[in-house]
C-alpha positions, 0 to 999 in steps of 0.5 A: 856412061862413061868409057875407059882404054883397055887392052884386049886380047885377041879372042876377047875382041873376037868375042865382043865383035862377032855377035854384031858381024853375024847378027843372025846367029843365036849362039856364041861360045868362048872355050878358053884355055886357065888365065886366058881372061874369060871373065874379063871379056865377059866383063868387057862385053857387059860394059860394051852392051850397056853403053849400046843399050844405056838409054833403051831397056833391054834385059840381060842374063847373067848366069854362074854355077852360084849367084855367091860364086858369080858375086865374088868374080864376074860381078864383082870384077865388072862392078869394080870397072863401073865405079872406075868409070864414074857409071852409075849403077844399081845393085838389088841384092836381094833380087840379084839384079843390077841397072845401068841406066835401061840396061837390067842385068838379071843374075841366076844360078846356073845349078838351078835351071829352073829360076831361069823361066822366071824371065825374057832375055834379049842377051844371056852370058852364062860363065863357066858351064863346063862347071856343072854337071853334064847334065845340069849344064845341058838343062841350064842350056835348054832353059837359056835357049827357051828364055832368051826370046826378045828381039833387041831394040836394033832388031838383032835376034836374041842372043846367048853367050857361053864362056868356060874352061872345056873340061874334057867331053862334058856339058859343053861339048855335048851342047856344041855337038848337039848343035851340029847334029841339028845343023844350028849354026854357032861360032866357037872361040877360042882363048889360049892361055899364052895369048894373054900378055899380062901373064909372064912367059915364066909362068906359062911356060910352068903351066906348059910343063905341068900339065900332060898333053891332053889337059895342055890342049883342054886348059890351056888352049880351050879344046875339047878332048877327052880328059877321062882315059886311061889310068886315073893317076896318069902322073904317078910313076913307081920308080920315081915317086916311091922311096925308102922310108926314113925315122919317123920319130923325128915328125911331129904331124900325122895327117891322116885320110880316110874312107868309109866302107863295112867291114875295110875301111882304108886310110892312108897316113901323111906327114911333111918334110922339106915342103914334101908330102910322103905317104908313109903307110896304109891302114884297113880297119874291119870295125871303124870303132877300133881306128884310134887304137891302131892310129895311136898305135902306129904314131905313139909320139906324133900329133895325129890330125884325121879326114874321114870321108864327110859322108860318114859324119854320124858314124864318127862322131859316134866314137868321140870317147874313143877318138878323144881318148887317143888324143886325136884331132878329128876334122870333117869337111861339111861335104866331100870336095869334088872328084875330079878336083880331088884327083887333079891335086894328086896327080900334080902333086906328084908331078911336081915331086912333092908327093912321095910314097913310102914303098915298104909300107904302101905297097896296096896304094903303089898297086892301086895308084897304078891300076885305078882305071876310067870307066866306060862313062870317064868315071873314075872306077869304083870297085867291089870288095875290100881289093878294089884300089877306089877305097885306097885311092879316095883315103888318099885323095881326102888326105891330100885335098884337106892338106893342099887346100889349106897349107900355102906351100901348095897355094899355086896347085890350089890356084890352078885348080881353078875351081874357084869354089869357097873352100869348105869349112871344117868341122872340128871336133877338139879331142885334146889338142889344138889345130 
């Protein structure tokens, strides 16, 4: 198998090195901060294991949240090192598993922890952990500990691999501490974003600046902290990102946000100026039926696009007529984007100064933005009854996830989301006029 020079950084030497210094131990963790180079030390450590291993055979796990996810970055990126190197490899994509040479190379998806007791392991590499639910990720952990059971050729113990952004007191911090209370030794990395000289300092130091204290030390150094306390729109300050509004004659596009509940169903309007998003009023509609009239009522003149809640699909599509009626465009994603993805676009929105709110008209999402509190659980709050801010603050939260994922001025949040999910299709339904 052929080799090629590249530079590493410090914690991915680390993490090909220290399963070979401490060769009785089973477990190996690299917590890295964003950009720090996870999936090219996973990659370099593939490579590294099968020029060890080309002429024996021994199998590998590989595992991401999704085998589609898992194609798109790690595979495709080590794949793209093999044909650079001249190595021969093979790719069964129907059964997901790639040879080089003795080496097999098993990929699973880690959502489904059960495929996993299809197979014997020597090696297990599992990306991106902290992805998944917590308590999908402690079952992916538990499979992963069962199935890597064979001894490696050179009579090393069996090995897993574990390489993730923290985020927060989640899966892997559970895992990591689980191991402490059973007293099971296991080596932690860790991957500070900074240490990766390939990225300019201009850039870190952006990131530096965008991010509060505790989510510098989670996404950007790889430590545990608790990501999920306090207020849950920890960037929004009143006096800052609260303005007078201006004519609205003048805008053209009306972007509208929306959750469903009986009875008050809050949405929160948007339009863009300047590169800015201003929120420039609420609305509580007691009878879902009756939005578009109210809607074209408020903005007789804009084009109105609206993202109701992806949950309530049926009961939208039920009022067609009258939405086509009011010459409004109605999209749908297939499912909701995540919470905590959706949160972290509002709170760096306003961070950024790209996020205003229009005082006058907004006062219940001034007051909500402000109040919306973690639970017990680092849950984002949800209340009961048509006063609790999650409703307001999740129409608001549709609205600015639909827009920055899809509009280039907002490309680089999108980018430090680094959910590195596919972005999930709309469903639109044409009512008159065109996107």
């Amino acid at each position: 198998m052929a080799t090629q020079e590249m530079e590493l950084w410090i914690h991915q030497e680390q993490l090909l090195q220290v399963p070979w210094a401490y060769r009785d131990l089973e477990y190996f963790f690299l917590i890295g901060g964003y950009g720090c180079g996870k999936t090219s030390g996973d990659v370099m450590l593939l490579i590294s294991l099968c020029q060890k291993f080309y002429k024996t055979p021994i199998t590998i796990g590989l595992g991401g949240t999704t085998i589609t996810l898992l194609r798109k970055t790690l595979v495709a990126e080590f794949q793209r090192m093999l044909i650079m190197t001249g190595s021969a490899y093979s790719d069964n994509k129907q059964d997901n598993i790639m040879r080089v040479g003795a080496v097999e190379i098993v990929m699973v998806a880690l959502d489904q922890p059960n495929l996993l007791y299809a197979y014997n392991f020597s090696i297990f590499i599992a990306d991106e952990l902290d992805e998944l639910p917590q308590d999908k990720a402690q079952q992916a952990f538990t499979a992963i500990q069962e199935r890597t059971r064979k001894t490696l050729p050179d009579d090393r113990l069996p090995f897993s691999v574990f390489t993730t952004t923290a985020q927060g007191y989640s899966g892997t911090y559970a895992i990591v501490e689980m191991l402490k209370q059973l007293r099971q030794p296991h080596i932690i990395i860790r991957g500070e974003t900074k240490a990766n000289k390939a990225l300019s300092a201009a850039y870190v130091k952006r990131l530096y600046s965008l991010y509060n204290e505790n989510e510098r030390l989670a996404y950007l150094e790889g430590r545990f902290v608790n990501l999920n306390t306090g207020r849950v729109y920890g960037d929004y300050d009143s006096a800052r990102d609260s303005i007078d509004m201006f004519d609205m004659d003048s805008i053209q596009i009306v972007e509208i946000g929306q959750d469903l509940n009986t009875g008050f169903s809050k949405a929160v309007a948007l339009t863009k100026r300047g590169g800015i998003l201003y929120i420039v009023k609420t609305f509580s509609f007691a009878q879902i039926g009756s939005a578009p009239d109210i809607i074209r009522a408020a903005f007789p003149i804009q084009k109105v696009i609206w993202y109701p809640d992806a949950s309530g699909k049926e009961i939208m599509t039920g009022y067609l007529e009258e939405i086509r009626s009011h010459d409004i465009d109605l999209r749908m994603g297939s499912v909701n984007p995540a919470v905590v993805e959706r949160i972290f676009f509002v709170n760096k929105m306003f961070k950024t100064g790209r996020l205003k709110l229009f005082k006058k008209n907004c006062r219940d999402l001034d007051i909500a933005l402000k109040t919306r509190q973690f639970d017990d659980l680092g849950k984002p709050e949800k209340g009961k009854g048509s006063t609790s801010p999650d409703h307001l603050c999740d129409a608001l939260e549709y609205g600015i996830w639909r827009i920055v994922s899809g509009d280039r001025d907002y490309y680089d949040l999108w980018e430090l989301s680094r959910t590195a999910k596919k972005k999930e299709g709309y469903t639109q339904i044409l009512t008159g006029r065109s996107a």
